[in-house]
C-alpha positions in Angstrom: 0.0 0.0 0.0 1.3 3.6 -0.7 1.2 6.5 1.4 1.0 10.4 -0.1 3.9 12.3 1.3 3.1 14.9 4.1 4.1 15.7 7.5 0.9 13.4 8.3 2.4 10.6 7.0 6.3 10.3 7.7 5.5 7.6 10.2 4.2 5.2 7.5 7.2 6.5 5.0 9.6 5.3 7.8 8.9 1.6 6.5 10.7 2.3 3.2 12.4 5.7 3.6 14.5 7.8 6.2 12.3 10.7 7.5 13.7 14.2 8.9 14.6 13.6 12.9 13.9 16.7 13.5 10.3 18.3 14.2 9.4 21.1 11.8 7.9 22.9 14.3 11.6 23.3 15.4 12.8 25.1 12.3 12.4 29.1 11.8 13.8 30.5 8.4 17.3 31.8 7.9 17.7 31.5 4.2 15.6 32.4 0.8 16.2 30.3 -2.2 15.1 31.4 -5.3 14.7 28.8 -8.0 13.3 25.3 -6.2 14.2 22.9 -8.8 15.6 19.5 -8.4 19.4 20.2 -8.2 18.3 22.5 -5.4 16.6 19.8 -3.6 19.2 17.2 -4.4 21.8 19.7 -3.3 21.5 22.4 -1.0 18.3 21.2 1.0 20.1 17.6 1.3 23.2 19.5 3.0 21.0 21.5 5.5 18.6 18.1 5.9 21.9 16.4 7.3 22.7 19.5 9.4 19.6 19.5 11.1 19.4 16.1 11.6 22.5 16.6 13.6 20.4 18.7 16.1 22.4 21.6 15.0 20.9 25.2 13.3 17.7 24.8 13.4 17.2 28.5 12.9 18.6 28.2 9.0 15.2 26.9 7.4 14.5 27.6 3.7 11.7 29.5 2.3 11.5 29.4 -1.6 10.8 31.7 -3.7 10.9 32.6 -8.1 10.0 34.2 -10.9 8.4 32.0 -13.3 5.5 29.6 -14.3 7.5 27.0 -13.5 7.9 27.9 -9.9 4.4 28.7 -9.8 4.2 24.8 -10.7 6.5 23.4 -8.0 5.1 25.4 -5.4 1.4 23.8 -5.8 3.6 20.8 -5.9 5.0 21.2 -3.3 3.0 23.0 -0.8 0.4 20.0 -1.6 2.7 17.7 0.6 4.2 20.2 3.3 7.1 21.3 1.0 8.8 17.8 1.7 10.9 16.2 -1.2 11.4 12.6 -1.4 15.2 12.1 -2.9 16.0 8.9 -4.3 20.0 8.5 -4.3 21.1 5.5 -6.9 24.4 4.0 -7.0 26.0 1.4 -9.0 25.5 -0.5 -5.8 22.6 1.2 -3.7 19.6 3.2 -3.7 17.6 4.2 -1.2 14.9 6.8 -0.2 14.9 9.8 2.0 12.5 12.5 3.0 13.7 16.0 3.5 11.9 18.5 5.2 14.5 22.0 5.6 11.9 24.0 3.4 9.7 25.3 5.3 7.5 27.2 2.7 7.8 29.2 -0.8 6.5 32.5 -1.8 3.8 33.1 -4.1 5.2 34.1 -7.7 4.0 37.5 -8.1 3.1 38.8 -4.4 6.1 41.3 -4.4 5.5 42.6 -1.3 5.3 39.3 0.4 8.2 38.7 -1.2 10.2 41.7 -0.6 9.3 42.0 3.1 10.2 38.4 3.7 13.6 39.6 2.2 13.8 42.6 4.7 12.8 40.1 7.6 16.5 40.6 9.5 15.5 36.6 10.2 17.0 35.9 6.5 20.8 35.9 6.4 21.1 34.1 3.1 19.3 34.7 0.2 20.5 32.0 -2.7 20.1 30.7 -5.6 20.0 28.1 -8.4 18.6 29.8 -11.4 20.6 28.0 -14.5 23.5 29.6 -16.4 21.2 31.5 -18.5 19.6 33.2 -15.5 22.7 35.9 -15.0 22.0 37.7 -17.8 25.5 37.6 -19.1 27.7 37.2 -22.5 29.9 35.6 -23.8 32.8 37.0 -22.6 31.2 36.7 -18.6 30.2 40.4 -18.2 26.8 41.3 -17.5 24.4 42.6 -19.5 22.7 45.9 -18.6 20.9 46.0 -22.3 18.6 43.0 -21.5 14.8 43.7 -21.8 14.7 41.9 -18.7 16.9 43.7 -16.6 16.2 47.5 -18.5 12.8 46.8 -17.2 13.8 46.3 -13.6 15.8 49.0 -14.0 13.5 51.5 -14.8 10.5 50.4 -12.2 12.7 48.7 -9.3 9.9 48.7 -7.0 7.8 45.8 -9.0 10.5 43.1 -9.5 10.1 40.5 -12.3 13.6 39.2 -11.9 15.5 37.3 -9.7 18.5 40.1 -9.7 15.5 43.1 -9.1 13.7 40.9 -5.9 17.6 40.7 -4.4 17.9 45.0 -4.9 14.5 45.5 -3.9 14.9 43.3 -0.9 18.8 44.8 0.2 17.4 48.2 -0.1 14.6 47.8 1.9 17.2 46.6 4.7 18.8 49.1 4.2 16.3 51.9 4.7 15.9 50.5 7.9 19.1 49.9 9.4 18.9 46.6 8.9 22.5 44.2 8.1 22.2 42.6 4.4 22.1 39.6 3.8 24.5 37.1 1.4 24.1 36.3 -1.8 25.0 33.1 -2.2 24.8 31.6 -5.9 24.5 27.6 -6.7 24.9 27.8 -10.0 27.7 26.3 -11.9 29.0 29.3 -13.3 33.0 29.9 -12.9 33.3 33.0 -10.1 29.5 32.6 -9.6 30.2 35.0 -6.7 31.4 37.5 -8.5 28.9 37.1 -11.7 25.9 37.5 -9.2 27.6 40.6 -7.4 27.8 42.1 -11.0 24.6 41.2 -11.9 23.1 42.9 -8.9 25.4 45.7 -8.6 25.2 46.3 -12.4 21.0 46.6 -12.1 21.3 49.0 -9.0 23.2 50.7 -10.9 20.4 51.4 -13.4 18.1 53.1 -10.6 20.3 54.1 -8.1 24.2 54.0 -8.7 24.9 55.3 -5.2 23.0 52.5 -4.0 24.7 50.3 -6.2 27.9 51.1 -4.6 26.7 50.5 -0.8 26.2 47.6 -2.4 29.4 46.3 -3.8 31.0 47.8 -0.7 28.7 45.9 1.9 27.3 42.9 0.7 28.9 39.7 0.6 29.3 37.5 -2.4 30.2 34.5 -1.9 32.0 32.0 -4.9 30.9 28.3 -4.7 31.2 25.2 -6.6 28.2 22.5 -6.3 28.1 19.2 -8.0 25.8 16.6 -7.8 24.2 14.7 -11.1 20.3 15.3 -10.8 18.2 14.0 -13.9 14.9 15.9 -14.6 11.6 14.1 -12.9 9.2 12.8 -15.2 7.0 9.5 -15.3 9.7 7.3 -14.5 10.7 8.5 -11.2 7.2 9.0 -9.7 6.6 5.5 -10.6 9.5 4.2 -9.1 8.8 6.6 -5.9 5.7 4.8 -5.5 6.5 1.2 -6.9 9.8 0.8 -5.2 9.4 2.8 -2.0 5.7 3.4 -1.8 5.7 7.2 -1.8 3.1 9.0 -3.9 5.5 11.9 -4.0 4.2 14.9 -6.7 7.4 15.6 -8.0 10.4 13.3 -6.2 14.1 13.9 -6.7 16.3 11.5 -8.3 20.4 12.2 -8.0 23.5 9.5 -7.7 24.6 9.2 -4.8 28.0 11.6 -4.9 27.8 15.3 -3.9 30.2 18.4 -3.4 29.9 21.5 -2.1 32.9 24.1 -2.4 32.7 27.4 -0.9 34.4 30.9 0.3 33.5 31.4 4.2 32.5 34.9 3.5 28.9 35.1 5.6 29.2 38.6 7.9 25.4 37.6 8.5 26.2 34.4 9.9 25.8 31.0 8.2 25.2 27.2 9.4 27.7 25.3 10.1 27.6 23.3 6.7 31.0 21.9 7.6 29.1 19.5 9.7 27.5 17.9 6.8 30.2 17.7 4.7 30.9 21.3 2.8 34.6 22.2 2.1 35.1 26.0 2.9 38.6 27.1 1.5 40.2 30.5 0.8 39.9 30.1 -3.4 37.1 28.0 -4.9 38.3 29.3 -8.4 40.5 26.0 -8.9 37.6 23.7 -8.0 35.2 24.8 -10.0 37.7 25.8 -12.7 38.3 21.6 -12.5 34.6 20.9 -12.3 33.2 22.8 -14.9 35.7 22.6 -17.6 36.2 18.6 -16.9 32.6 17.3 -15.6 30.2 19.8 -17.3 32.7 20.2 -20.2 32.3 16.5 -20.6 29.0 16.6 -20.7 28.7 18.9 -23.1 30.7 17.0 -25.2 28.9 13.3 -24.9 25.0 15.3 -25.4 25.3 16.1 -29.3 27.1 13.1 -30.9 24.8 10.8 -28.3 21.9 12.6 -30.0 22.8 12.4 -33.1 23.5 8.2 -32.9 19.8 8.3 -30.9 21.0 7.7 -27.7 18.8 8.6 -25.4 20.5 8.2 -21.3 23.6 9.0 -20.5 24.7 5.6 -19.7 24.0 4.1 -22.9 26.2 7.3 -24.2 28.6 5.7 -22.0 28.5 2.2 -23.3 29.0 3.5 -26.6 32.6 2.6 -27.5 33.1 5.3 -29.8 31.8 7.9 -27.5 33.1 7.0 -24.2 36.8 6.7 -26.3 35.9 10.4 -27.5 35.4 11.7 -24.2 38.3 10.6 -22.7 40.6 11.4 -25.1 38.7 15.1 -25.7 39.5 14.9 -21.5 43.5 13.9 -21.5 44.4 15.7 -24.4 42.8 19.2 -24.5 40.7 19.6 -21.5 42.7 18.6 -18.3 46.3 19.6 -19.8 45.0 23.6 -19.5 43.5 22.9 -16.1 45.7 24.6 -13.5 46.4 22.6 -10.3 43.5 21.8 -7.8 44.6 21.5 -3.7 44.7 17.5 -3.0 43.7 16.6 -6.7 44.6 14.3 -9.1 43.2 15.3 -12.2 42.7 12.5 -14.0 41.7 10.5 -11.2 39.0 13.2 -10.8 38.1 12.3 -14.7 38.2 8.4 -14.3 35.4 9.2 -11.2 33.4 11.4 -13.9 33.7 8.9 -16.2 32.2 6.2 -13.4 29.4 8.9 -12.4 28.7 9.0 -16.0 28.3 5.2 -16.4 25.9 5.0 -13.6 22.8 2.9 -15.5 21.1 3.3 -12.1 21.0 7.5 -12.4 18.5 7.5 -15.6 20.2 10.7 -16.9 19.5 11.6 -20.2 21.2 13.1 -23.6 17.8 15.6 -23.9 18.3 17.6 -20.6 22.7 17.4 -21.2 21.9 18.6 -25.1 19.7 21.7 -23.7 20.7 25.0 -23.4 23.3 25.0 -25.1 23.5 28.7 -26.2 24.6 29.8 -22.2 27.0 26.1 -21.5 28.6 25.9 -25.0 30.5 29.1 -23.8 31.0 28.1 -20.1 32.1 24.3 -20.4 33.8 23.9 -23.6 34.9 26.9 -25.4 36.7 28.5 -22.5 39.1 25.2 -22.9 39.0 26.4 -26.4 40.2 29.8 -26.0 42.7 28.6 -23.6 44.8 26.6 -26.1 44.6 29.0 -28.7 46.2 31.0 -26.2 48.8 28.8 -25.8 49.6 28.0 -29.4 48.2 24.5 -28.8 45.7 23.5 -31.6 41.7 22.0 -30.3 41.2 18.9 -33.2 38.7 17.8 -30.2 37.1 20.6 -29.0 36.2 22.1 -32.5 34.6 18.6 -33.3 32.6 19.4 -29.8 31.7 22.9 -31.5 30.7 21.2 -34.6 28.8 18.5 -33.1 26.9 20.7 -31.9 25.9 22.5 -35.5 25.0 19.7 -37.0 23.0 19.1 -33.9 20.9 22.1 -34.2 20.3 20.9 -38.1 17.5 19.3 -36.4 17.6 15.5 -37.5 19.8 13.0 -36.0 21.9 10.3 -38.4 19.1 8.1 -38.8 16.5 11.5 -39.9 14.7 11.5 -36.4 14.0 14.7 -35.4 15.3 16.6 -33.1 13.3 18.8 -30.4 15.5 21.5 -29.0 15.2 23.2 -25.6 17.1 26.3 -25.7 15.8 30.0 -25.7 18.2 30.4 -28.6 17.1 27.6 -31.1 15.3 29.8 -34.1 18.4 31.6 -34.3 20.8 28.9 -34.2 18.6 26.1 -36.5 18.6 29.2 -38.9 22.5 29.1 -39.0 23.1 25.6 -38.5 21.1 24.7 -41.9 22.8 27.8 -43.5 26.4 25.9 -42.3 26.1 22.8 -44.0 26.9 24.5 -47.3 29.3 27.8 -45.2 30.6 26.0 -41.8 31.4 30.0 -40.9 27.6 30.8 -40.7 27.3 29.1 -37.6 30.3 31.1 -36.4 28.3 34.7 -36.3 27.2 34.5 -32.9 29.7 37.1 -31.3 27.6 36.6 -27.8 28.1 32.4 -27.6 31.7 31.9 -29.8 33.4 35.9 -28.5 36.9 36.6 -29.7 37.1 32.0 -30.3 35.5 32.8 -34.0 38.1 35.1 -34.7 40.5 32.3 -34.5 41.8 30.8 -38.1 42.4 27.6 -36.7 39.5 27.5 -35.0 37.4 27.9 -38.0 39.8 25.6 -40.3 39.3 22.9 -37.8 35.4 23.7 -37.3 34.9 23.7 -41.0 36.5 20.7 -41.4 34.6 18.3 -38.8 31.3 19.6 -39.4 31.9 19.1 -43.8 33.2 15.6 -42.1 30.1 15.1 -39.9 27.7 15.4 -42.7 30.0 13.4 -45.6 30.7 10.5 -43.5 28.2 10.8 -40.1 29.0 11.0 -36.8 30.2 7.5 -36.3 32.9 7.7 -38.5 33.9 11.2 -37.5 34.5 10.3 -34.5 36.6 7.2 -35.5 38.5 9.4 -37.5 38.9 11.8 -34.3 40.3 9.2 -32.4 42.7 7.9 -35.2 44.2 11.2 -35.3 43.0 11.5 -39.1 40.5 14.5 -37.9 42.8 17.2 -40.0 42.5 19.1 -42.9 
């Protein structure tokens, strides 16, 4: 028999789950998350779970809060069973079922005021984050974008909010009116100096309104960097079934993840913080080598298994894995281009890092797919792979592999795989990029026009020898034997 998850229940999830040990009449709110997606419940909420579990903090509950219909979405989700999450960890070897119960509530999308004074409440000492790379309003190069529609809106009416960034001013200049210390700003989004690309975002649309606010600001709130990694799949049929088949929890919207997590971060909290040591978080001096290692080598490598997994229909990540071809592209991609520009990490062996990504990505258990790696594309190509690009241009080293990544993904974006299935994109940019991908299988430089995703890397000759020549390769000879001509060294013009 199965039980719908609620604070009613937990007793009768205890026979297949772990439950919170804590009461949740015991928690009071000390943070405000905005964006409550599953990495957020896999990640941050499991960190804080184990914290309070441990008796300690109590007083660092989350409330959640966004901006779009999709947080509308969770939130009747959500609320419907208490705001617990049921997250289903799956090893090679284990899986097992917890409840987690640190959030506490989330704010209606839309209520500003609600929203703004439970910002101002000096109770809230963190407000964070984990809104996706394309959430900072950035380009290419990293700086932040002041033109956006978006942002010039907030700008110009910053007492009604419609963006994450504009909630954050409205909320630090209410405390500030009032005497009142700010909060952090803590970003969990994989982003290299996420810290710093939030302060500019937030500094940058103060500045729009208000730029001597904008510089009490910069000069008193704290920032932050932080790098989080955990592999969380997107929920769909699959995992609600198996929440209620395997561990008989009618759960509206569980959370699936592997078992592995990490959480790097600065200790730069004035208002306080919990003591997230106790559960496991590293706090160090730099995080900039960490999540220079995880992003270029873990979400680079992602990047580069999604498109030619697509394009042989391949539809988890684990059968990408089983691929011989693909798993030999990866790992060479890794050891010859990626890892050699990665400077050293404290206590880290790079490529034993890699062979543990490469493990992570093998896990059948995880039900990862190509479809959620392959989306978005337009804000990770020029995070996770051509920043390795740029780098060994720099160095006068040439990128055989990571042009093939860049071209990959062109003849992704044609919109039919190998076989002529079609391809459904996910990506705010598609229109724009299926209109230059079909344009680039007759002029490879088409592709190449997009100054906001490929930045000073188009301007590159060898770049765009080498990406001419794998996509021309791609589409005489398909992405099978591209690859086998990749890993034969024979990928040159």
């Amino acid at each position: 028999m199965t039980c719908k998850l609620s604070l009613a229940t937990l007793d009768q999830v205890k026979a297949t789950a772990s439950v919170p040990a804590y009461s949740r009449a015991q928690l009071s709110a000390g943070i405000v998350h905005f964006g409550v997606g599953n990495f957020h419940r896999a990640h941050q909420a499991v960190y804080l779970d184990d914290l309070f579990n441990e008796g300690h903090d109590h007083d660092w509950a989350i409330i959640g809060a966004g901006v779009l219909p999709s947080d509308t979405a969770m939130r009747e989700k959500l609320a419907a069973q208490d705001f617990l999450t049921t997250v289903v960890e799956q090893d090679n070897n284990r899986t097992a079922a917890r409840v987690t119960g640190p959030m506490i509530d989330i704010l209606k999308v839309g209520d500003i005021n609600t929203t703004v004074e439970t910002l101002a409440d000096p109770k809230i000492r963190i407000v964070s984050m984990t809104i996706t790379e394309g959430g900072y309003f950035i380009d290419a190069s990293g700086s932040f974008n002041p033109a956006h529609p978006a942002i010039v809106e907030d700008g110009r009416n910053p007492a009604a909010p419609k963006t994450v960034f504009g909630f954050i001013v409205a909320g630090l200049k209410a405390r500030q009116e009032r005497g009142i210390q700010p909060f952090t700003v803590m970003s969990c989004d994989n982003i290299p100096h996420n810290g710093k690309v939030t302060q500019n975002a937030v500094v940058g649309l103060a500045k729009l309104s208000d730029p001597a606010f904008a510089d009490w600001i910069r000069a008193n709130v704290s920032f932050p960097n932080s790098m989080v990694d955990r592999i969380t799949p997107a929920t769909g049929e699959r995992e609600i079934n198996i929440a209620r088949d395997d561990f008989a929890i009618e759960d509206n919207w569980p959370v699936f993840c592997e078992e592995f997590k990490q959480w790097v971060m600065e200790d730069n909290f004035p208002a306080g913080r919990p003591k997230l040591e106790k559960a496991g978080v590293q706090f160090v001096p730099e995080v900039a080598p960490y999540e220079h290692m995880k992003i270029r080598i873990l979400n680079g490598g992602h990047a580069a298994i999604a498109y030619p997994a697509a394009l042989l229909d391949i539809h988890f990540v684990h059968e990408a894995m089983e691929h011989p071809l693909i798993r030999a592209f990866l790992a060479k991609l890794e050891k010859d281009e990626i890892i050699p520009v990665i400077p050293p990490v404290p206590d880290t062996d790079l490529n034993a890092y890699f062979d543990l990504i490469e493990r992570r990505f093998a896990n059948p258990k995880i039900g990862d797919t190509i479809p959620r790696l392959a989306q978005d594309g337009s804000n990770r190509q020029p995070k996770f792979i051509l920043p390795s690009t740029a780098d060994r241009l720099a160095r006068g080293e040439d990128i055989v592999g990571l042009s093939l990544v860049s071209a990959l993904w062109c003849r992704y974006f044609h919109g039919t795989s190998d076989s002529g299935q079609k391809i459904v994109f996910n990506d705010a940019s598609a229109e724009r990029l299926q209109a230059a991908a079909i344009k680039a299988k007759d002029d490879p430089s088409a592709f190449l026009v997009f100054d906001d995703i490929f930045g000073e890397v188009a301007k590159s000759e060898l770049f765009r020898k080498r990406f001419a020549h794998a996509l021309r390769t791609l589409w005489s000879q398909g992405t099978a034997k591209t690859l086998e001509l990749y890993l034969q060294n024979k990928l040159t013009s």
